[in-house]
C-alpha positions, 0 to 999 in steps of 0.5 A, spaced: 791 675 083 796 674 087 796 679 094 803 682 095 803 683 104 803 690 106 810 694 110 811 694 115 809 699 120 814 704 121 813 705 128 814 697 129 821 696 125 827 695 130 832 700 128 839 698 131 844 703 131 850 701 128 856 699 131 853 702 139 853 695 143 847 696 148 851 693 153 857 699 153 851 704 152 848 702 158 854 701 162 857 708 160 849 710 163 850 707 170 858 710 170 855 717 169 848 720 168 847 721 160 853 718 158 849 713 154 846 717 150 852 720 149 854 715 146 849 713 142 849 719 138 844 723 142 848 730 144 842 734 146 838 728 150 845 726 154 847 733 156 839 734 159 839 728 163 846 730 166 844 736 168 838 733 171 840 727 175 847 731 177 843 736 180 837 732 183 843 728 187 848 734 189 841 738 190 840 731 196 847 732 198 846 739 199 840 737 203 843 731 208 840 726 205 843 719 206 846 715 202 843 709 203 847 703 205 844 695 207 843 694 214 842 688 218 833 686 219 832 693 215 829 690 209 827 696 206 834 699 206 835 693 201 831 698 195 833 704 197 841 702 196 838 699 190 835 705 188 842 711 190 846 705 187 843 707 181 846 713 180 853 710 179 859 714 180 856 720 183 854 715 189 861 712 189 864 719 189 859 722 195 861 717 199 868 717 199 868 725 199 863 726 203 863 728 210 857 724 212 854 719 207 849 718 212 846 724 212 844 728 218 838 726 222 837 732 225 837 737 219 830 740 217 831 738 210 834 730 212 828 726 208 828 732 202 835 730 201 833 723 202 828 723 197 832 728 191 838 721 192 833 716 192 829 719 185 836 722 182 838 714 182 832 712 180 831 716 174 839 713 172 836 706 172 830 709 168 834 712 163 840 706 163 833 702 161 832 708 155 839 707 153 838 700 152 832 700 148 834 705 144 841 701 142 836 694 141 832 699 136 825 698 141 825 706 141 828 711 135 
């Protein structure tokens, strides 16, 4: 008797969304936060996560936090740059717009603003992470 093999299992298929390259998706998810998803079909996904690093990072603006720059014998300022990078357009135009890209030190709230801008980026570079896969076909 001949043995036939087995499907696969649907969880281990790779389904690669057609026509969506992961490299547009994970550049329109840096540009602005659920962009990615946006273009990759999911609607109600994208307009979640915008609303949620949008108002994480305007939330850190509204604290005085300090976005981040890298400063000569201050390793640590290397990732915490990384880090408010991660939030794309919003960083850019913060610093061009704002009066104090540097936060005030001096403010109650300086290091809750400091902590909304950093997790606002990084959540961006988790969900740039979670566009790429979902354009590669590792998540459904």
């Amino acid at each position: 008797m001949k043995e036939t093999a087995a499907p696969p299992a649907p969880s281990s298929v790779r389904v690669r969304i057609v026509g969506r390259s992961p490299y547009v998706a994970i550049a329109l998810a840096w540009l602005i936060p659920g962009l990615g998803h946006y273009y990759l079909g999911r609607r109600r996904t994208a307009a979640a996560f915008a609303v949620i690093v949008v108002l994480t990072f305007v939330a850190g603006l509204s604290f005085q936090g300090r976005l981040y720059s890298i400063e000569q014998g201050q390793p640590l300022t290397i990732l915490a740059t990384f880090a408010v990078w991660g939030a794309g357009l919003l960083n850019i135009a913060a610093r061009l717009f704002t009066e104090n890209p540097g936060g005030s030190i001096l403010s109650v709230t300086y290091e809750y603003g400091c902590a909304y801008l950093l997790t606002a980026g990084l959540m961006n570079l988790l969900l740039i992470l979670d566009a790429w896969d979902i354009a590669t076909g590792r998540k459904r």
